[in-house]
C-alpha positions as CSV (number, residue, x, y, z in Angstrom):
1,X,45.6,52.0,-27.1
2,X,46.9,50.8,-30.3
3,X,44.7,49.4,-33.3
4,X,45.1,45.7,-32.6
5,X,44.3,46.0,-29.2
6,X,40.7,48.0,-30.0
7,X,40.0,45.1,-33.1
8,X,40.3,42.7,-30.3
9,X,38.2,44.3,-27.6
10,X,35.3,44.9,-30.8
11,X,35.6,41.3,-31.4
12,X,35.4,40.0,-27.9
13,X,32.5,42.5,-27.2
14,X,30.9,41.3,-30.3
15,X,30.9,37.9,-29.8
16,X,29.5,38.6,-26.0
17,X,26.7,40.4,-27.3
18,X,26.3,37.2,-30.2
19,X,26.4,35.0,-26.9
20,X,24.1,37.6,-24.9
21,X,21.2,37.1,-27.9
22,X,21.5,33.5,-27.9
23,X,21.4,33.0,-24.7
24,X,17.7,35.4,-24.9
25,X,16.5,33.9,-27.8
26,X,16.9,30.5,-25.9
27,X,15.2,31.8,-22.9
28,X,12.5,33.6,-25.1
29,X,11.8,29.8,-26.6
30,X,11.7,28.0,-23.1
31,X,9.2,30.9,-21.6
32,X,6.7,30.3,-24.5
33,X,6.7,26.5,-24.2
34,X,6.6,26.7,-20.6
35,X,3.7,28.8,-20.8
36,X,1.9,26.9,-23.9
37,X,2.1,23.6,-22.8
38,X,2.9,23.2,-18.8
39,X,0.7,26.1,-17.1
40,X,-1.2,28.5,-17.7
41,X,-1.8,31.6,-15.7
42,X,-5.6,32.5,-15.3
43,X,-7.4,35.4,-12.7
44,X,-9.8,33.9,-10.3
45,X,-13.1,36.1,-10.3
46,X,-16.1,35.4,-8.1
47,X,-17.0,34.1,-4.4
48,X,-17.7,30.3,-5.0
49,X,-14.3,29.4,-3.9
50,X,-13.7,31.4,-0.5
51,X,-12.4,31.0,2.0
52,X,-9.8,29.1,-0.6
53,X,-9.6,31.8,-3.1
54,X,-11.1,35.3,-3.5
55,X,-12.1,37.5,-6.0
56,X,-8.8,38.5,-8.7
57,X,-6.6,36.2,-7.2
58,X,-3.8,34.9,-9.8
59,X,-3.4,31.1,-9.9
60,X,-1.3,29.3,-12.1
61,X,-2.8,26.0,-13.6
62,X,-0.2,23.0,-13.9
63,X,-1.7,21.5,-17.5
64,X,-2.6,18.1,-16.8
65,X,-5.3,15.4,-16.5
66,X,-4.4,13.6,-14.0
67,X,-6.5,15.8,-11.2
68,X,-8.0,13.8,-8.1
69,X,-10.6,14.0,-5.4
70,X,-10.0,17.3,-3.5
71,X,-7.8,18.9,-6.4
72,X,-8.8,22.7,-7.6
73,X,-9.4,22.2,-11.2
74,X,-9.5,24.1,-14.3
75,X,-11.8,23.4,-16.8
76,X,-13.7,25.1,-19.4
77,X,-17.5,26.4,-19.2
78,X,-19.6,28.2,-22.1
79,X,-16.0,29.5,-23.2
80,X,-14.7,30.6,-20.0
81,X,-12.2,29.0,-17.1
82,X,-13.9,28.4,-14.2
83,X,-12.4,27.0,-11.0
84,X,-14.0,24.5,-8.6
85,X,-13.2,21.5,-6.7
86,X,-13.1,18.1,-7.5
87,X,-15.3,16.2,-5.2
88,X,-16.1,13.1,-7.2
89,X,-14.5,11.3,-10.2
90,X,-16.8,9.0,-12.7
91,X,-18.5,5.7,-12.0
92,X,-19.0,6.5,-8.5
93,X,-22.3,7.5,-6.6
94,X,-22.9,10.8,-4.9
95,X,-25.4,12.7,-2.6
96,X,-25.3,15.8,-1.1
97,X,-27.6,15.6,2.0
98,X,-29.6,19.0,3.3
99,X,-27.0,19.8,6.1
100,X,-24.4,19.6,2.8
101,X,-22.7,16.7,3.9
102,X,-21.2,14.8,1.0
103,X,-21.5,11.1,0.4
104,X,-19.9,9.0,-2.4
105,X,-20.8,5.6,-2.3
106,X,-22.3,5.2,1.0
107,X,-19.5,6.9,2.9
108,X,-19.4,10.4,4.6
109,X,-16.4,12.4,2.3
110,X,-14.5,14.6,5.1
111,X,-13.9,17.8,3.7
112,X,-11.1,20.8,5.3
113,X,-11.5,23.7,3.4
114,X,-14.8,24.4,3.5
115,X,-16.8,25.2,6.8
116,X,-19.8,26.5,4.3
117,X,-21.4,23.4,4.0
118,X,-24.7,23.6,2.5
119,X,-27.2,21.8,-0.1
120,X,-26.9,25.6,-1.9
121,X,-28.3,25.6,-5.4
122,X,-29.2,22.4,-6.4
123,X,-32.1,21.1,-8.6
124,X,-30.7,17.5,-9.4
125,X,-32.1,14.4,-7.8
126,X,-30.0,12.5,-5.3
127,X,-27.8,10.0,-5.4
128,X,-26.0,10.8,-8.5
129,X,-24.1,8.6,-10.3
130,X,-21.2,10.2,-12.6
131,X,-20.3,9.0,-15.3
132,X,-17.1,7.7,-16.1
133,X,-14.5,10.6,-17.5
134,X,-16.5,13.0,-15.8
135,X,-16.0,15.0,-12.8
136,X,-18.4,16.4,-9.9
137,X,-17.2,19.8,-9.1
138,X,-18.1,22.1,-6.6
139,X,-17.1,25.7,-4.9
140,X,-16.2,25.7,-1.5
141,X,-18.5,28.3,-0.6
142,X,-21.2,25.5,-0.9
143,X,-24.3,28.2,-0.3
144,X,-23.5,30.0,-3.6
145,X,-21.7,28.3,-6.1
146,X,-22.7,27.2,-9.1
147,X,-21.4,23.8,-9.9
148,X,-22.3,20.2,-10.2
149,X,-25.4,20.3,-8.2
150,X,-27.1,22.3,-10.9
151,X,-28.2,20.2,-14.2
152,X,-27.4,23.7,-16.4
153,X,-23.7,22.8,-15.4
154,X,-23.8,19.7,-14.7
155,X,-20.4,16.9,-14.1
156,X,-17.5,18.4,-16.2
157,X,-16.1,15.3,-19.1
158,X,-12.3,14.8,-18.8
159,X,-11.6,16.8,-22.1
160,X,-13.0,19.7,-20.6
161,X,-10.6,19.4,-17.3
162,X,-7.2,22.3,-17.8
163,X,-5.7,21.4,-15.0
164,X,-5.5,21.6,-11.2
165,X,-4.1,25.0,-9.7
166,X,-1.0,24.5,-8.0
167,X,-0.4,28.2,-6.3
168,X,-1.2,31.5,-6.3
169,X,0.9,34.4,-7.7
């Protein structure tokens, strides 16, 4: 192999390697936005949400406000992430009725994944109205979660609201 031939194969394998680093560097840059500012990966601890989710599950949370009735939410709580269903969104009426059964504004809400249902811990007075940009949340394992029903937690404002869990890891 003569000397021209080994400059050019240097050069060539230097400017692979300059394309190699951009190429990470650009990658690096679209992993941290992705992660900063469209979801957001967060372990699910605690029983409230079974049969949905169980205890050091891995979820990741789309970022967004736009969450609905029925939705797994993220919001935050005394400076943690807690996950719970959205049953009810503001200036609307609600009851839970001692068999658990849900009602929002007169009408029975069918529910699928829960087959827990239960008044569980609850010391506010029925019906509820929520207020508007607020959300009543609650676990599907209705006989011990901690959620709207309690006044300590109470409905959860908008600005509060992560986002809604799209899958698990």
């Amino acid at each position: 192999m003569n000397a021209v031939s080994k400059k050019n194969k240097y050069r060539e394998y230097k400017r692979t390697m300059a394309a190699l680093l951009v190429v990470i560097m650009v990658s690096a840059v679209i992993f941290i936005n992705l992660f900063t500012h469209v979801v957001t990966i967060v372990r699910y601890y605690g029983d409230a949400m079974e049969p949905s989710l169980s205890d050091g599950q891995v979820l990741v949370v789309l970022q967004t406000d736009n969450v609905k009735q029925g939705d797994m939410a993220a919001f935050y709580y005394n400076n943690q992430v807690i996950i719970r269903r959205i049953i009810c969104e503001g200036d609307n009426q609600i009851t839970v009725e001692k068999d658990g059964m849900v009602v929002i504004n007169g009408e029975p809400f069918v529910e699928s994944y829960t087959s827990n249902m239960s008044l569980g811990q609850c010391n506010i007075d029925f019906p509820y109205y929520i207020t508007p940009g607020h959300f009543f949340v609650m676990g599907d394992n209705r006989t011990i979660s901690m959620d709207s029903r309690l006044k300590e937690i109470g409905t959860v404002p908008q600005e509060r609201i992560i986002g809604k869990v799209i899958f698990d890891i």
